[in-house]
N, C-alpha and C positions, 0 to 999 in steps of 0.2 A: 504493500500500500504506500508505504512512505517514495519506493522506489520510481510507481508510477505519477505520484503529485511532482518529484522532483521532475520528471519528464516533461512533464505538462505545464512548470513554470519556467526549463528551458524551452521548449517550444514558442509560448508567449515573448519571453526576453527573444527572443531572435526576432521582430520584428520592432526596433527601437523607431520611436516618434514622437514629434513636438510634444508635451504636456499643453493640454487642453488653455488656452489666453485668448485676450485679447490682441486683437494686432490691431498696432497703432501704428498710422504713418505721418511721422515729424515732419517730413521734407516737404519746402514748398510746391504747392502743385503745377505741373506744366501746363503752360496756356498756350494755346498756338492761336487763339484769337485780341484782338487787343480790346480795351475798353469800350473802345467808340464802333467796334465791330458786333458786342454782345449788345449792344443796345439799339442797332441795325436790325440784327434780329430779331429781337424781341420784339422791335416797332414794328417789323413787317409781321410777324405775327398776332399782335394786337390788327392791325390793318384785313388781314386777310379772316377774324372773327367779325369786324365790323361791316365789310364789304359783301364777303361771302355766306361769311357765315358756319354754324356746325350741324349735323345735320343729329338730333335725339331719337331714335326711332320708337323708346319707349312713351308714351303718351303721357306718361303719370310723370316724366319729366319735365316733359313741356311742361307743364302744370304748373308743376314746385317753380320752374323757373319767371312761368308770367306773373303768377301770384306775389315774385320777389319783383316784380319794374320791367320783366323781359319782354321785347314786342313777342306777339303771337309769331310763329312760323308760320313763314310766306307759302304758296301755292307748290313752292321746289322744296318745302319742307326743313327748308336749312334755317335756325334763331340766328339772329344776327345781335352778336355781344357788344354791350358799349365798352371802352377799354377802359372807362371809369370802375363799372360798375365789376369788370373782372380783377382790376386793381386793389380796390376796397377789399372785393371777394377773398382774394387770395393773402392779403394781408393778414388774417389771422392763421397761416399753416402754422405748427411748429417745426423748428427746427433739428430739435432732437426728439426723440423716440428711446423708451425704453418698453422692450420686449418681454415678458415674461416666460419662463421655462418652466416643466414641472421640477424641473431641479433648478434650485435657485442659482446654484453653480452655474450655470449656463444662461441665466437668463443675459440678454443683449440688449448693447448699446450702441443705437443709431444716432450718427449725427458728429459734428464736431471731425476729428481726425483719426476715427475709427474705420475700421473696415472688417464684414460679416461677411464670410464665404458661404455658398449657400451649394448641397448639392442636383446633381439636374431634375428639372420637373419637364411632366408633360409628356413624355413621348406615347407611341405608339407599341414599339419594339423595345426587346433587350437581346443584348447578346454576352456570349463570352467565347473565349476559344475553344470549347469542350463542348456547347449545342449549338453555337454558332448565333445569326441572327433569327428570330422568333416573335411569337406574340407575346405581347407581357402575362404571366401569369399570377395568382394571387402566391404563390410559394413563392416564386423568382422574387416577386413585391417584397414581400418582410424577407429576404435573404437578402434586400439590399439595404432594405433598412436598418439591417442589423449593421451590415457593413459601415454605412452609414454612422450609425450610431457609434463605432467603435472609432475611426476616425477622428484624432481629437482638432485639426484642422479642419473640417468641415463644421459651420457652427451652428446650420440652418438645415433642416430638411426641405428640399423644393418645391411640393408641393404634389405629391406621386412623382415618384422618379418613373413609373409608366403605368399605362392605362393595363390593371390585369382583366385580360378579355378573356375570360373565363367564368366571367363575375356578372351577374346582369348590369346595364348600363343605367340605369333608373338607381341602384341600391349602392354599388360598389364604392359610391364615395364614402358610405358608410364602415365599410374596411378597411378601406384608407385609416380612415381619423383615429379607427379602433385600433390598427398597427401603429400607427404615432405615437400615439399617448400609449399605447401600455410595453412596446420595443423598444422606444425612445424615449430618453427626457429630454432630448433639446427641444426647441423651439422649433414650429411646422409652418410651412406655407397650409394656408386653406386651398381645397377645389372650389374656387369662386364661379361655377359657372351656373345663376339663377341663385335665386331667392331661398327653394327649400335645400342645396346643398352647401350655402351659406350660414344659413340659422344652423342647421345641425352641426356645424364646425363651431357654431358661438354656444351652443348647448352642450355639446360634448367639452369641448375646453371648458365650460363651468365646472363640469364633474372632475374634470381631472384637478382643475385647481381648487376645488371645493369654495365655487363663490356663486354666486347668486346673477343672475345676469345686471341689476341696479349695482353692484361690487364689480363687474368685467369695465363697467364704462370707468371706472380708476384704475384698473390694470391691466393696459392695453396686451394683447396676446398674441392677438390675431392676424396675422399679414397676408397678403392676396393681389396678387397680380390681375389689374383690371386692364386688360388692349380695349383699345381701341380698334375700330376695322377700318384701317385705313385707307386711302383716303378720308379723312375729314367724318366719319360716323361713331357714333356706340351703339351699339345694339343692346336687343334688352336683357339676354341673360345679363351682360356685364352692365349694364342700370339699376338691372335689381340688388345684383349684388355688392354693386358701389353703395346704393342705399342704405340696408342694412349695415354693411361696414362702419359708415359713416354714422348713423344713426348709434351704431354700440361701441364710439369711438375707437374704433381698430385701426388698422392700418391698408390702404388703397395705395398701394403702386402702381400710379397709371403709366401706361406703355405702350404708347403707338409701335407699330408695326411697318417702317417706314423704309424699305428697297428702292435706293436711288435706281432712277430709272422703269419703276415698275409702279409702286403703290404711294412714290413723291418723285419731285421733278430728279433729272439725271445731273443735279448740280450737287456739291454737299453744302452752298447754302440755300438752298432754296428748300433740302429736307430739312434743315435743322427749322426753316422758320415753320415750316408744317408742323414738323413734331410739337415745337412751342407751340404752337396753336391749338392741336388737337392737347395736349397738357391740359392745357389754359383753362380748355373748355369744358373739360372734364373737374376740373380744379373746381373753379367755376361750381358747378352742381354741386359738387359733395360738399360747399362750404356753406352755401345756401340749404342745404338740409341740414349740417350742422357746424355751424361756426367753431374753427379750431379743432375739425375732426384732422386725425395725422394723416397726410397724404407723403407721398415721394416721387419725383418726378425721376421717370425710367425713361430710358431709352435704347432702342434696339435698333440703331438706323447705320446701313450698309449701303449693298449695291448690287445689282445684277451682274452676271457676266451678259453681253452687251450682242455677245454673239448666240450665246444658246436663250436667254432668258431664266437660266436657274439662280437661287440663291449663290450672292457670294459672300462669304464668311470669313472671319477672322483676316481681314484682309485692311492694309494701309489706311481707306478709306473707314472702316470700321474704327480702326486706334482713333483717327484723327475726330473723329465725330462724338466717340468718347469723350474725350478731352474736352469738345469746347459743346458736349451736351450736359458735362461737369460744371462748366464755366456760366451758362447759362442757369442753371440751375443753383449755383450759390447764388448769384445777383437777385432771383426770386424768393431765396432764402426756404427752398426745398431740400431737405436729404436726396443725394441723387442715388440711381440705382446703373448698372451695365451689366453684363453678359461676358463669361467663358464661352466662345463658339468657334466651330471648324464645321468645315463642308466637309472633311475627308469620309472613307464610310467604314472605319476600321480605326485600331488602336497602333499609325503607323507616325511617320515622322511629319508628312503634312498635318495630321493631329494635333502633333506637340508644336508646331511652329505656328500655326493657327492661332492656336489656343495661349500661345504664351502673348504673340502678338495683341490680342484679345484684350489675356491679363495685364500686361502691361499699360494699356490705353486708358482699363480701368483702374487701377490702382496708382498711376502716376496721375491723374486725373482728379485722386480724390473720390471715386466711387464708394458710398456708405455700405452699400449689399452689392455684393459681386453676385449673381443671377448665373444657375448653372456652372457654378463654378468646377463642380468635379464630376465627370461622368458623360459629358455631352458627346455624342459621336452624330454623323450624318445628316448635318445641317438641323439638328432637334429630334428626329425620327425615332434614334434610338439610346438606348441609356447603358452607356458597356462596363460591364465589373472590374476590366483591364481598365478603360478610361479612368476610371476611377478614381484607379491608385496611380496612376501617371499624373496624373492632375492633382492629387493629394500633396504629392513629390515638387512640383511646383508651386504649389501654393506655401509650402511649407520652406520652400528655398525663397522664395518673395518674402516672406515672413521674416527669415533669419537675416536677410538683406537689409530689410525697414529697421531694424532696430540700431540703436545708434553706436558710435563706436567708445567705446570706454577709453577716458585719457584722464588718467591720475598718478603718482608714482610709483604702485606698484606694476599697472601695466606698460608702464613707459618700460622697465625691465633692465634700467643702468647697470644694476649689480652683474644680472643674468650676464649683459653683453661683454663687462669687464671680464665674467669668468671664463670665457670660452676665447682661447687664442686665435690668431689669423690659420683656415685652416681646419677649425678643429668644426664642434658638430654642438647642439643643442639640447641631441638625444637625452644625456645624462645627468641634464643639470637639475638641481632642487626643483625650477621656477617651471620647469620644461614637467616634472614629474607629480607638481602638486595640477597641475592642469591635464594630463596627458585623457582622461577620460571626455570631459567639458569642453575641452577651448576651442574647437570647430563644429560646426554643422554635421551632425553624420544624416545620410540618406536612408529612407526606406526602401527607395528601391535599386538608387544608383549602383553602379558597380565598380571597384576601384580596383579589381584585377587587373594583373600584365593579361598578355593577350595569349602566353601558354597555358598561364593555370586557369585562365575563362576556357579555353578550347579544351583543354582536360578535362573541366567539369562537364561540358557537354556544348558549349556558343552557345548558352540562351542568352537572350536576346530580350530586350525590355517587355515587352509586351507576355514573355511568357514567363519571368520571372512576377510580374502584374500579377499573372493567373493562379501563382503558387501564393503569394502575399494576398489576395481578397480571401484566399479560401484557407489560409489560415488564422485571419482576423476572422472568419465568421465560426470557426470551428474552439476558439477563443472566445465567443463573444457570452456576453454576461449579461441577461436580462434587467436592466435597471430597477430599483426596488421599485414597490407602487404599494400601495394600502388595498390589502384582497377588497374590501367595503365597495374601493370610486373604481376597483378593476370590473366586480361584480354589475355596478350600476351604468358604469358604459357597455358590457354586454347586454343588460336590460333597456340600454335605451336603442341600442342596434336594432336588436331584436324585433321590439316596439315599433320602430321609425319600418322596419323592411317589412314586416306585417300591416302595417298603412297603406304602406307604399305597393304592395300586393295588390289589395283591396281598394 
């Protein structure tokens, strides 16, 4: 017995990683727009709400909006915003956000010079090396969330890391939230799509945190990704469930969908002033239902490839639109949000160079929630166990990066330097040996073999050394505690909610 726990806490130590933090980035943010260029912007986006206009498809919006001074929507259905009355509007966002976790350890902090990695939401598919790509299923689900969970770099669950289609599509968001809270204690994205798979994400996080829903509107919890469909509309699932959000002070990430050349003009400023505008207008509504509900201004704006018409990702135009959708967004005094994304369709080196390009856009930019941060493969499609940890591994090197460098006398190292003669070596000194565990970065998944003893072991290769690290973080992995009582009562209200929803 004793023999096999020693196994099994070597096993675990073989996979060394960050301790669970916050990452804070000190350094100034890169601006590649100037002052008098964000404010370009913005006026034409003010211009192109008052001129054009935004188009609300849900009715009960229009409402809430005439009811506040808005003219009715004209015959083309588009409200046309005064830049007064979105000014005022948006003037009460907050700037910071604080998130709550079922483990307090983890709850998050949006805003200011932090940054919350988040892993991928939304796909359709999963894959891995060993079943390849797939439909998502409800087992694959919580084996990623486990994974997930065990990650101490990832700070955010996405939001379903994939659709398990296995599940009826009416109920399944209900498995979801019931694998979040009882797999997980970090902090989840909600399935915001409509009104009843919203409330049951603000009902189920009561239970989990044991609060009352008049107690949730002081403890914001809840985050959700609301697009826009862009060009210029919101639809009404994402109306209802901005509503709601807004209404239980949660958090609305609004996030046009904006592909230079496709769904905004083929310029990058003619998308940024769209994006601001559909923001704007989105903003707009959720502050007129509730003034000072927390919003964050997202963006997802790219570019086509010009010759096929497919999504292009992680791509020059992507960093750069980061950056000054960053910039835009401190001037409105929004938490911003970006995206980890690649087109490639696999866990290969267009992947990692995509993806890093990505991260970089967002994190030198100042992004509050890095969106999809770890997992994203095939332009969103699919959510890879390999991506995963490749993106862990970056994230966690940007990480060790941002932190500042220590200069005081003992790391200055006078002594160390006097003791070692012209010639000699570092290896054996005191200053070399009270550090030798600590004083660099080690990787989880990088490899620092010469290239005989890597070819001895066998040439694996990133992606499949990826394969052997997810599945032995999940075969490690350790159910977070939870009180059997609010485990009990989120099964009872599953239950409840999918017997409604039957009938």
């Amino acid at each position: 017995m004793t023999r096999r726990s020693h196994r099994r806490r070597r096993k675990a130590g073989a996979i060394r990683q960050l301790p669970w933090q916050t990452v804070t980035n000190r350094w100034s943010p890169v601006e590649v727009l100037s002052t008098d260029e964000v404010e370009i912007i913005i006026d034409a986006a003010m211009t192109i709400l008052e001129t054009q206009g935004f188009r609300y498809l849900d009715n009960h919006s229009r409402v809430i909006l005439e009811k506040a001074g808005v003219e009715a929507a004209n015959e083309d259905g588009m409200t046309r915003l005064d830049r007064n009355m979105v000014i005022e509007a948006t003037s009460t966002i907050p700037t910071n956000i604080t998130l709550r976790a079922r483990n307090a350890d983890h709850d998050l902090s949006i805003g200011g010079n932090n940054i919350c990695f988040t892993s991928v939401g939304g796909p359709a598919f999963v894959s891995d090396l060993d079943k390849g790509r797939r439909p998502g299923s409800h087992k694959d689900m919580c084996d990623y969330l486990r994974v997930v969970q065990s990650l101490n770099i990832i700070h955010q669950e996405g939001g379903g890391c994939f659709e398990p289609m296995d599940l009826p599509p009416e109920s399944r968001h209900l498995d979801l939230y019931l694998a979040q809270l009882t797999l997980m204690d970090k902090n989840a994205q909600a399935y915001a799509l409509g009104r009843t798979r919203t409330i049951d994400c603000l009902e189920m996080n009561c239970i989990a945190l044991g609060l009352t829903r008049d107690e949730l509107e002081d403890n914001t919890t809840v985050l959700a990704i609301i697009n826009t469909n862009s060009p210029m509309q919101l639809d009404i699932p994402m109306s209802e469930a901005l509503a709601e959000l807004s209404q239980a002070n949660q958090v609305s990430c609004i996030t046009p969908f904006t592909l230079a050349g496709s769904m905004s003009p083929a310029t990058l400023a003619g998308t940024l002033a769209q994006q601001t505008a559909e923001v704007l207008a989105v903003a707009t509504l959720a502050q007129v239902i509730r003034p000072g509900a927390p919003l964050m201004y997202g963006a997802f704006a790219s570019n086509v490839d010009m010759q096929s018409g497919a999504p292009a990702l992680g791509t020059p135009e992507y960093a750069k639109m980061a950056l000054a959708s960053a910039q835009i967004a401190r001037r409105l005094g929004m938490p911003f949000r970006s995206s980890n994304t690649t087109t490639s369709n696999c866990a290969d080196a267009q992947a990692a160079y995509e993806s890093q390009m990505s991260l970089w856009g967002a994190i030198l930019g100042h992004a509050h929630l890095v969106n999809h941060a770890g997992g994203w493969l095939e332009g969103g499609l699919t959510a890879s166990f390999e991506k995963l940890i490749i993106d862990a591994e970056m994230l966690q090197m940007m990480a060790e990066t941002l932190k500042p460098i220590a200069i005081n006398e003992d790391e200055l190292a006078i002594d160390a330097i006097a003791e070692v003669p012209p010639g000699g070596h570092h290896f054996g000194t005191a200053h070399t040996l009270q550090r030798y565990e600590t004083a660099f970065y080690t990787p989880i998944l990088s490899t620092r073999q010469n290239f005989e003893s890597w070819q001895e072991e066998g040439s694996i290769r990133s992606a499949e050394r990826a394969n052997t690290i997810w599945k032995q973080l999940l075969a490690g992995y350790e159910k977070p505690a939870i009180d059997p009582a609010i485990e009990e009562a989120l099964n009872d209200y599953v239950n409840r909610r999918k017997q409604e929803i039957a009938n």
